[in-house]
C-alpha positions as CSV (number, residue, x, y, z in Angstrom):
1,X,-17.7,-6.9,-15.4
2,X,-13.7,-7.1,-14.1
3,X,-11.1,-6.3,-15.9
4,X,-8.3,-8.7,-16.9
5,X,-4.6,-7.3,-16.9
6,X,-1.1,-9.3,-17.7
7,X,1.5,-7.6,-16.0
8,X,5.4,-8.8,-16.6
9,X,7.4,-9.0,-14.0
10,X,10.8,-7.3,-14.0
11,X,14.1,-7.8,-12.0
12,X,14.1,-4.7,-10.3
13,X,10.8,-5.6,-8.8
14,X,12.7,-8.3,-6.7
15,X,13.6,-8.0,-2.7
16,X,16.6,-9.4,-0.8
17,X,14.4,-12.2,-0.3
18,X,13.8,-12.6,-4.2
19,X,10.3,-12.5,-3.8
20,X,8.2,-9.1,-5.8
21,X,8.8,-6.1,-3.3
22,X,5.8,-5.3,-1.1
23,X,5.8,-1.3,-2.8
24,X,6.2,-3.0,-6.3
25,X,2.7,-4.5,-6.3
26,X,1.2,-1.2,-5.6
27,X,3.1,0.2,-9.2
28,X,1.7,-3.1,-10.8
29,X,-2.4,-2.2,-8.9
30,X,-1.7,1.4,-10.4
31,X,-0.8,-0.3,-13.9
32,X,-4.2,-2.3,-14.1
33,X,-6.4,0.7,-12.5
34,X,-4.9,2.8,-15.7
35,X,-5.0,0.3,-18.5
36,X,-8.9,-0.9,-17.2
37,X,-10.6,3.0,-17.6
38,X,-7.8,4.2,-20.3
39,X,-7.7,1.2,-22.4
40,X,-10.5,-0.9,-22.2
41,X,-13.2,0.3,-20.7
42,X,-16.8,-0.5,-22.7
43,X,-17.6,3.3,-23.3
44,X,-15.9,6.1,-23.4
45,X,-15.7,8.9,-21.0
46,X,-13.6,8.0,-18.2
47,X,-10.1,8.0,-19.0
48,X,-9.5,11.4,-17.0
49,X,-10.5,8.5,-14.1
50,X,-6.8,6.6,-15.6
51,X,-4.6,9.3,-14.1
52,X,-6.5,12.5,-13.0
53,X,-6.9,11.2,-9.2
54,X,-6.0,11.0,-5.9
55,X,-5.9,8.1,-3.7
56,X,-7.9,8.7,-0.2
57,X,-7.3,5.1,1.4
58,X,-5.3,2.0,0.0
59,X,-6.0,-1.3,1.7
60,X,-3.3,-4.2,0.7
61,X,-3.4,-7.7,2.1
62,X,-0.1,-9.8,0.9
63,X,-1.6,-13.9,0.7
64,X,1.3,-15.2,-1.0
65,X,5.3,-14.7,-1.8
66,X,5.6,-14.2,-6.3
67,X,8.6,-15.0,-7.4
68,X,10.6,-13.5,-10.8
69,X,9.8,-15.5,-13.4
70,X,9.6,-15.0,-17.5
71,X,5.3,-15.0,-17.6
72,X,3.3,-12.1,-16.6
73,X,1.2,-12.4,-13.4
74,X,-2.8,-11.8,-14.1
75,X,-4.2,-8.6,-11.8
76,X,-7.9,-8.7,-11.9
77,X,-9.5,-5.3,-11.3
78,X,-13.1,-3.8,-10.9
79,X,-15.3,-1.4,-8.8
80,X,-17.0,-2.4,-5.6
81,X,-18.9,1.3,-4.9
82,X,-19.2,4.7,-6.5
83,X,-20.4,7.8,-4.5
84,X,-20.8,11.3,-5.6
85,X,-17.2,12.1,-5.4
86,X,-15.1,9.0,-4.9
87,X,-14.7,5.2,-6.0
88,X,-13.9,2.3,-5.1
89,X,-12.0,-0.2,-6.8
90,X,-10.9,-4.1,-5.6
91,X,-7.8,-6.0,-6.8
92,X,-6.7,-9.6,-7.2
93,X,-3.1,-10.6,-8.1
94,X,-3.2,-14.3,-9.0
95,X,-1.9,-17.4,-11.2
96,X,-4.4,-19.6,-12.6
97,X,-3.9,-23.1,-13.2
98,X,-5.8,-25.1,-16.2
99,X,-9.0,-26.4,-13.9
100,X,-9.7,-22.8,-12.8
101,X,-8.1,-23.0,-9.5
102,X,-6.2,-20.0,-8.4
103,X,-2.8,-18.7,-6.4
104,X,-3.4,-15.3,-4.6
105,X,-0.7,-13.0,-3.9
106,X,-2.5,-10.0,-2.9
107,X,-5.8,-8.6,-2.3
108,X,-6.4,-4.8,-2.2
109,X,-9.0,-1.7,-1.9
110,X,-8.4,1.4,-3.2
111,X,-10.5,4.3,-2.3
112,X,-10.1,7.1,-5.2
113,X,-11.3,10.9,-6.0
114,X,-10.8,12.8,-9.1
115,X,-9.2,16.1,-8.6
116,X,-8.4,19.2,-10.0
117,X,-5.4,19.4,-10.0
118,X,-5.4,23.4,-11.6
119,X,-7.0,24.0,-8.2
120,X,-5.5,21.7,-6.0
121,X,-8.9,20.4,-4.9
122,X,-11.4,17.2,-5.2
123,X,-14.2,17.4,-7.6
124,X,-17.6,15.0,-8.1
125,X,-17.7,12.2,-10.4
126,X,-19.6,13.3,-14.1
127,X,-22.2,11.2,-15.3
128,X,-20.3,10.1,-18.0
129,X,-17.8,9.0,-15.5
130,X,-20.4,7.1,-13.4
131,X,-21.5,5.4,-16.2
132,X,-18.4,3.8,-17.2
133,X,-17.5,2.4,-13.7
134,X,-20.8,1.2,-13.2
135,X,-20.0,-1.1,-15.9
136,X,-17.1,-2.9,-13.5
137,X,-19.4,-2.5,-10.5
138,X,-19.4,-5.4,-8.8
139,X,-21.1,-4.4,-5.3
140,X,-21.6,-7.8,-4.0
141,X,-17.6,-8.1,-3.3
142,X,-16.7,-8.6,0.5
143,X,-15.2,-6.0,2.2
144,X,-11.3,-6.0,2.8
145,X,-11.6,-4.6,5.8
146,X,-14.8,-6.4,7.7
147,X,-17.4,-4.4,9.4
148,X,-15.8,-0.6,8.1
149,X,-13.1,-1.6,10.3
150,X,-9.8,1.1,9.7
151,X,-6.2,0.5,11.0
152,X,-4.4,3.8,10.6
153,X,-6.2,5.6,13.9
154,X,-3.6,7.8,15.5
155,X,-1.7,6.2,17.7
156,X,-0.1,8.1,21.1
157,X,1.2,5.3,22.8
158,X,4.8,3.7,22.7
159,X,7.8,5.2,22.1
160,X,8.6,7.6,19.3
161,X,10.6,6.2,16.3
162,X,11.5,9.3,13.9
163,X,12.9,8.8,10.6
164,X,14.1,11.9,8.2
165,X,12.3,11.4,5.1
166,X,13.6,13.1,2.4
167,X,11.5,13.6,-1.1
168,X,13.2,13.4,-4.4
169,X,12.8,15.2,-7.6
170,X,11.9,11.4,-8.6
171,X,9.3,11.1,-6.9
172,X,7.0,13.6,-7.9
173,X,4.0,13.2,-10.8
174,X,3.2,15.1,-13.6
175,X,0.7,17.0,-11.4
176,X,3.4,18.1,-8.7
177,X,2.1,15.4,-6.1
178,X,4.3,12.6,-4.7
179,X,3.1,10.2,-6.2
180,X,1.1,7.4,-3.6
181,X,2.9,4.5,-4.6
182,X,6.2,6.1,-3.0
183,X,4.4,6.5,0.9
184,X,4.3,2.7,0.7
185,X,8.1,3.3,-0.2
186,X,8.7,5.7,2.6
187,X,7.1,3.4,5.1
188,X,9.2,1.0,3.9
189,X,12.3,3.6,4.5
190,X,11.4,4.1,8.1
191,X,10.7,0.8,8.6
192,X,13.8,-0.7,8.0
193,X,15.2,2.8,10.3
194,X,13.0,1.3,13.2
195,X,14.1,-2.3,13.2
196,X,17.5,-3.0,11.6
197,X,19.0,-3.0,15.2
198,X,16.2,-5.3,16.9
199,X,18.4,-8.4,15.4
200,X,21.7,-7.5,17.0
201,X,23.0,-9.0,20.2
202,X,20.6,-12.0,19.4
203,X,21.5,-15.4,17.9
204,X,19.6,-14.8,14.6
205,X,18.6,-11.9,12.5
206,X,15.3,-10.3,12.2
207,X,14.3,-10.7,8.4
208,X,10.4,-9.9,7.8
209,X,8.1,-10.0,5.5
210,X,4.9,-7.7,4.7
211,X,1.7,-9.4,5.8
212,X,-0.8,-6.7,5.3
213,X,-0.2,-2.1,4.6
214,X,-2.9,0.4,4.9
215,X,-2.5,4.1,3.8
216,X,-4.6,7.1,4.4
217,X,-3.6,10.0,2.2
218,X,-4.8,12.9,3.6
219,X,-2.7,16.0,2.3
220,X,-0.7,15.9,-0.7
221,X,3.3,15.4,-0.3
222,X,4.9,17.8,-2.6
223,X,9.3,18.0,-3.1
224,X,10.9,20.0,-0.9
225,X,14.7,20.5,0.1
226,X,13.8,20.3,3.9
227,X,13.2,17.0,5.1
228,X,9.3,15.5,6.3
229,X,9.1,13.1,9.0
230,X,7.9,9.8,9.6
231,X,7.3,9.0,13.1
232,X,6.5,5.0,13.6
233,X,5.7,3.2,16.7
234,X,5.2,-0.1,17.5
235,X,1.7,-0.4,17.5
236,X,0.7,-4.2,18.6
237,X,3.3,-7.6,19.1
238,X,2.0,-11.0,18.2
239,X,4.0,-14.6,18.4
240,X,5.5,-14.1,15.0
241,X,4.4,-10.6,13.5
242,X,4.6,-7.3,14.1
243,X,2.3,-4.1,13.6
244,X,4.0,-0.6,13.1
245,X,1.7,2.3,12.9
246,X,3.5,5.4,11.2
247,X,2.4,9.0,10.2
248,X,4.1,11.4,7.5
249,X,4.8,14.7,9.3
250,X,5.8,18.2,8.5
251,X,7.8,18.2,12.3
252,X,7.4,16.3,15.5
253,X,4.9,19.9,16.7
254,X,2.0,18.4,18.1
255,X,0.1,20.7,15.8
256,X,2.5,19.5,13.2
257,X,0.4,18.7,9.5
258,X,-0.2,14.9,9.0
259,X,0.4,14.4,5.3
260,X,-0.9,10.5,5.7
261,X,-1.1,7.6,8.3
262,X,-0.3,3.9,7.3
263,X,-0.1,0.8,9.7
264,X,2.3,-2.1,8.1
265,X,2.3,-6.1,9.9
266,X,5.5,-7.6,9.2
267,X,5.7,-11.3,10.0
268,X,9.2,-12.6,11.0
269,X,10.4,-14.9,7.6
270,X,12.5,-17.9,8.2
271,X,14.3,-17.8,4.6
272,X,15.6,-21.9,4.5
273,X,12.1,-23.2,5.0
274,X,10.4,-19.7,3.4
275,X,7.6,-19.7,6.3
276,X,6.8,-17.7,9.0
277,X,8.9,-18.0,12.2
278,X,8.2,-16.8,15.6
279,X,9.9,-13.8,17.0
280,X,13.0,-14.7,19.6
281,X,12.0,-13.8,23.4
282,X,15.1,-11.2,22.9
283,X,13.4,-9.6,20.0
284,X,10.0,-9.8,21.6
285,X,11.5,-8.0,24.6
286,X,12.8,-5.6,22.7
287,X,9.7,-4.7,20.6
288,X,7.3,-5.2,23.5
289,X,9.5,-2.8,25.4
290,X,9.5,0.1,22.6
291,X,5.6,-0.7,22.3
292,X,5.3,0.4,26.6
């Protein structure tokens, strides 16, 4: 069984480009995942699932620029696997017209583990849990990612691009934690850092939009007065996109933590005919130059 959501859009959700900010859909995924095991799930026994997790691994693939408008956008949500201790669950953020048809704008994976938060450690899934995802199972969906593949390897090559990232009180959960929706914020932070220069001295400006984001989460963020930091670098330059590989650090030590890796493609945006462009050869120099 899936799980249908409505979820309104609001102003604030909006870019510079007026399309739904790329960090915005994950708030709206986190909405759906919440009301589907809270709300409306068949039997009871899983709402703990609703808010009492982490997430290990978001996957987000952006198909197609959404607009403000006065309707709510449909998310449809459901589980592709459950292990002992973590789940899976798949997302599809769409329009449908009247003969069934459908307009994508994203696809996503989220990989999730309930936790104790008391503790400050993962736990197994109960019974009663497994029960009431296995009523959204739907194993048969394709993979995200074909063939296990994973983007956010560390990445040694290239030239270091640092960014300060500070947390704020805002950020943090009821549970202490950053929440995840604002890494896909800080990537967007140091993003911005890394390439608001790469359009000066050129004959146009280098406005992009997200194409695809992976995150691995693998220790919690908590707030702290001392700044983290977000070292990005350029990680592979195509004809019209670019793919920036970044990991959340407690300093630029080589022993330094990793808090979580994410690798972002950004696809140059040509805003009068709202399609890709490709990249100018002076921009391409200049990433292919910080990429070594």
């Amino acid at each position: 069984m899936r799980h249908l959501y409505r979820c309104p859009l609001r102003w604030a959700d909006m870019d510079l480009l007026a399309h739904v900010n790329n960090v915005t859909y994950v708030d709206y995924l986190q909405e759906a995942r919440i009301d589907m095991l809270v709300h409306h799930a068949p039997v009871r026994g899983g709402e703990e699932l609703g808010e009492g997790v982490v997430v290990v691994r978001h996957e987000v693939d952006y198909v197609h620029p959404l607009v403000f408008r006065e309707e709510p956008v449909s998310i449809e949500t459901w589980v592709t696997d459950v292990r002992a201790a973590t789940f899976t669950m798949a997302y599809e953020v769409f329009d449908e017209a009247a003969d069934g048809s459908r307009t994508v704008y994203l696809r996503a994976r989220s990989v999730l583990t309930p936790y104790v938060f008391a503790e400050e450690r993962p736990r197994r899934l109960a019974p009663r849990e497994r029960e009431v995802l296995a009523t959204f199972l739907d194993p048969t969906t394709p993979a995200l990612r074909p063939d296990g593949v994973r983007r956010c390897a560390p990445l040694t090559d290239g030239t270091p691009l640092d960014y300060d990232l500070r947390v704020r009180w805002s950020d943090v959960d009821a549970y202490g934690h950053v929440n995840n929706v604002k890494y896909f914020e800080y990537l967007q932070e140091a993003r911005i850092a890394c390439i608001r220069d790469l359009g000066q001295g050129t004959d146009e400006a280098l406005w992009v939009v997200v194409a695809g984001t992976d995150v691995d989460y693998l220790h919690p963020v908590l707030f702290r007065t001392t700044p983290y930091l977000v070292t990005s670098r350029i990680a592979r330059v195509g004809g019209a996109s670019v793919t920036i590989a970044s990991e959340i650090r407690d300093s630029a030590a080589a022993d330094a933590r990793v808090y979580a890796r994410g690798e972002v493609v950004i696809v140059k945006f040509d805003r009068s005919t709202q399609r890709s462009a490709p990249l100018s050869e002076a921009q391409r120099a200049r990433l292919v130059a910080l990429r070594g």
